[in-house]
N, C-alpha and C positions, 0 to 999 in steps of 0.2 A: 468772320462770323464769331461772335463772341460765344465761350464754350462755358459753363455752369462748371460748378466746383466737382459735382460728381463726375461731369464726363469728363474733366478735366484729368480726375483720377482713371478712368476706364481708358481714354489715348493715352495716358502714359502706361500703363501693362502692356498697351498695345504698341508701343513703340518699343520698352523693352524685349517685350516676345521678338518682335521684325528682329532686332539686333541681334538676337540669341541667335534665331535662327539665321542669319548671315554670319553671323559670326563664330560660331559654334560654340560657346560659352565664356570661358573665361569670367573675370569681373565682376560682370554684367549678371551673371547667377546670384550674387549676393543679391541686387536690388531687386531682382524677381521674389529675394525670400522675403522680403519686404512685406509683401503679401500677405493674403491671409490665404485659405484653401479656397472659401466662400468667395472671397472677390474672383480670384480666378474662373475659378468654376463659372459665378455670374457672369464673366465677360464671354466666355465659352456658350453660355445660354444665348448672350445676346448677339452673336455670331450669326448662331443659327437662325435667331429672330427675323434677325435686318442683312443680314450677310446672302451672298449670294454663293460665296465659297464655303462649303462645310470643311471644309480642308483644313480652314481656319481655325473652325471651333475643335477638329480630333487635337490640335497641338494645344491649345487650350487647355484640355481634359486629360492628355498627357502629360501636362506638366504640373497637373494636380497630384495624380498620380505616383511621380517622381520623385515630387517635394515633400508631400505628406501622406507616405505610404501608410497602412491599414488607420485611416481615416475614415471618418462615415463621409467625407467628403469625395475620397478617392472610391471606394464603394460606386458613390453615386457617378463621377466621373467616368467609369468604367461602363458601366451601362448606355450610356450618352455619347461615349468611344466607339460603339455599338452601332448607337444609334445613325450619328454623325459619319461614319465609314460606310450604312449601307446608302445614306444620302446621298453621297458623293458617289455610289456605283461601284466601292473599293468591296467588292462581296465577298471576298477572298476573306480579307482582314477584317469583315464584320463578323461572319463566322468564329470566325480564330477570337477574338475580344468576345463574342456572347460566350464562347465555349469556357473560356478562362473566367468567366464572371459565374459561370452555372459551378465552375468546379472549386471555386473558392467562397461560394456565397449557396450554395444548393437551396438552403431552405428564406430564401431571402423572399421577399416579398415582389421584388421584380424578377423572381425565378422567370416564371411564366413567359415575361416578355421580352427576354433573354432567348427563353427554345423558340418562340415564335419569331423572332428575327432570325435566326440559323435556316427555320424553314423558311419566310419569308426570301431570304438572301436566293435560294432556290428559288423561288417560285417567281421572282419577280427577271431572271435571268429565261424564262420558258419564252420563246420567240413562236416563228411562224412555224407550224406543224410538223413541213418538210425536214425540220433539222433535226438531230439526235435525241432520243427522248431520254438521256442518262440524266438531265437536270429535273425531268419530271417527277420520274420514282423517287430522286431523292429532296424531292418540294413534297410527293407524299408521304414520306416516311414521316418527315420535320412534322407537317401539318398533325399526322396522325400520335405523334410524338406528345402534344401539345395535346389533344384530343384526350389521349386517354392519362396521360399524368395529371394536366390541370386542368377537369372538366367542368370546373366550376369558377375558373378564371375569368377573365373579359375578354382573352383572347381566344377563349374556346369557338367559340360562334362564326368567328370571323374564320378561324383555320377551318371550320366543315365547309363553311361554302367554298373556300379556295380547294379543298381537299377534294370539291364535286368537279371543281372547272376541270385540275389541272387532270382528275380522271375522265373527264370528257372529254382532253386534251390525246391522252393515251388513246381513247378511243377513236378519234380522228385522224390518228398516227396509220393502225391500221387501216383503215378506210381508204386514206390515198393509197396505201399499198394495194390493194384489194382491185382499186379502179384502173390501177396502172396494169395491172395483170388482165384484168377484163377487159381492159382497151386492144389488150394484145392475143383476148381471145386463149389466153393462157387460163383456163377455167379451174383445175384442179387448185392450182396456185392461188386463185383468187377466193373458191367458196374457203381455202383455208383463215382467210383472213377476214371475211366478212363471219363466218361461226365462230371465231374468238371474239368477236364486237356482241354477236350475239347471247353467248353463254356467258363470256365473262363481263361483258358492260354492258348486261340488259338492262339499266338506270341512265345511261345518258341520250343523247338527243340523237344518236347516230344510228340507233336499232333501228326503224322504220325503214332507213336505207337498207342497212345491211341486209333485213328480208327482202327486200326488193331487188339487189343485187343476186343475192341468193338465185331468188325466180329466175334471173337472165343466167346467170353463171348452171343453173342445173338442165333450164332448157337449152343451152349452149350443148352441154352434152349432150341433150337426148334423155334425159333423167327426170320425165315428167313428174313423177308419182312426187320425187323430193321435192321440185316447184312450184306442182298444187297444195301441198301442205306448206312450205313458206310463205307462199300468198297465203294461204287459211289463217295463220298466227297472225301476218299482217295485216286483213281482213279485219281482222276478232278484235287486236289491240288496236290499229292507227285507220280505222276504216273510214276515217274524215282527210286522211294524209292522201296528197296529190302522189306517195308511191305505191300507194294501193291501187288508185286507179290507173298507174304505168303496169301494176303488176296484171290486174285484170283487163289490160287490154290485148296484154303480151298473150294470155293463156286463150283469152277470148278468140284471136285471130289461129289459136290451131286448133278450138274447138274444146277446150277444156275450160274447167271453173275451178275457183279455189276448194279446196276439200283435201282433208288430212286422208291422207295413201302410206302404205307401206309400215313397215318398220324400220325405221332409217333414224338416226340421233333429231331430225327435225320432226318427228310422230314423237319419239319420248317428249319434247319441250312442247308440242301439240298437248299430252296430255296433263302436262304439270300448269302451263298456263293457262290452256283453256277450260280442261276441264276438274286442274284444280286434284288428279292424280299424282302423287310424290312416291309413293312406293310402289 
C-alpha cells in the first residue's frame, strides 16, 4: 500500500520510537531529535485517535517531555500523559502525572482538568458495592475538590453528578450491611446502619428503604412507637413507593398505623421533615 509523504514521515518516528524502546537509546536518540516537539506530540494524538494501545501515545508524550523540557509543547504533553495513562487503566500513574502538571502549572488553563482526572482516576476504579468503599471517599474528595476550586470550569457539572452517584454509592454500602444484619435478625446492628443512610444520606435513592427497614428492624424488637413513626416519615415522603406499602402492611397486620409516637431520634426527624420543625 502506497504511503503519502506525511505518513511516510509519522512511520518513521514510529519506527524510530519501536527501536528506542527495544533498544534503550543509544544512536537512535540523535534521529528522534530530528524532530520537532509538535510532530511528536501529533503522532502521540494520532495514537490515541487510530491506536488501540494508549501505551503507545504515554511514550509518545514522554519523549516530548524529555527532549524539549519547559516547552509549551511538553506543558501540553503532560496533560495528555494524564490523560493517555488514565486510558489505559494505569490510575496510579495518571494521578501522579495530573498531580505533577497541577504543581508546576497551578494556574494553567488545564488546571481544572488536571484535578478532575485525579478525582476521575478514583471514581472510575468504584466497582460493585460489596467492596471497600476507600476509593469512594476519595472520588469524593477529587470531585468535591473540583467543585469548589473550579466552579466555573467545564468540569464542574460533570464532577456534581459523579459526586451524587459515587454518594449514593456510600449509601448503598450501608444498606447491604443493614440487610445482612436484618437477615440475621441481628436488629440493633442493623437499625444502626439504616439511621446513618437516613440522617446522613437523606438525598439518595436508598432512604425510602432504609425507613422501611427501619419499620422491620424496630418491630423486630418490639419497639412499636419507633416503627409507626418510620413508617409516618415514609408515608409523608415516598407514599407512592412500594416500601411504604411493605411498611403498612407490616404495622397493619399487628393492628397499628403509621403515626409519629414517642420521643426517639425518628420523632426529631418526624419533626424537621414533616413538619418542617428545626429548633
Amino acid at each position: 500500500m502506497a504511503v503519502g509523504k506525511s505518513g511516510a514521515k509519522w512511520l518513521s518516528i514510529a519506527l524510530v520510537l519501536s527501536f528506542l524502546s527495544a533498544c534503550g537509546g543509544g544512536t537512535q536518540e540523535r534521529a528522534l531529535d530530528s524532530y520537532t516537539a509538535e510532530e511528536i506530540y501529533k503522532q502521540g494524538e494520532l495514537e490515541l485517535e487510530t491506536g488501540s494501545r494508549p501505551k503507545d501515545a504515554i511514550r509518545y508524550f514522554q519523549e516530548v517531555e524529555r527532549l524539549y523540557p519547559y516547552s509549551e509543547w511538553a506543558k501540553r504533553s503532560l496533560i495528555m500523559q494524564a490523560f493517555s495513562q488514565h486510558k489505559a487503566k494505569e490510575y496510579e500513574e495518571a494521578r501522579s502525572t495530573a498531580q505533577r502538571f497541577l504543581d508546576t502549572y497551578p494556574g494553567d488553563e488545564d488546571a481544572p482538568y488536571a484535578a478532575y482526572l485525579m478525582a476521575l482516576s478514583y471514581y472510575d476504579q468504584i466497582d460493585e458495592v460489596g467492596r471497600d468503599q476507600g476509593l469512594t471517599f476519595q472520588a469524593l474528595q477529587g470531585m468535591r475538590t473540583v467543585i469548589e476550586q473550579y466552579p466555573d470550569s467545564d468540569y464542574a457539572r460533570s464532577a456534581m453528578l459523579k459526586f451524587e452517584l459515587a454518594f449514593d454509592h456510600l449509601a448503598g454500602k450501608e444498606m447491604e450491611i443493614g440487610r445482612y444484619y436484618l437477615k440475621r435478625r441481628q436488629y440493633t446492628a442493623a437499625i444502626n446502619r439504616f439511621r446513618t443512610v437516613v440522617q446522613d444520606f437523606q438525598t439518595t435513592t436508598h432512604t425510602a428503604e432504609a425507613l422501611h427497614r427501619l419499620t422491620e428492624a424496630y418491630l423486630g424488637l418490639g419497639l412499636t412507637a419507633e416503627a409507626q413513626t418510620s413508617a409516618a416519615i415514609l408515608g409523608f415522603n415516598y407514599q407512592s413507593s412500594p416500601f411504604y406499602d411493605d411498611s403498612f402492611r407490616l404495622l397493619k397486620g399487628r393492628g397499628l398505623a403509621p403515626e409519629a409516637r414517642g420521643d426517639s431520634w425518628l420523632s426529631q426527624v418526624y419533626r424537621q421533615m414533616v413538619r418542617g420543625e428545626w429548633l
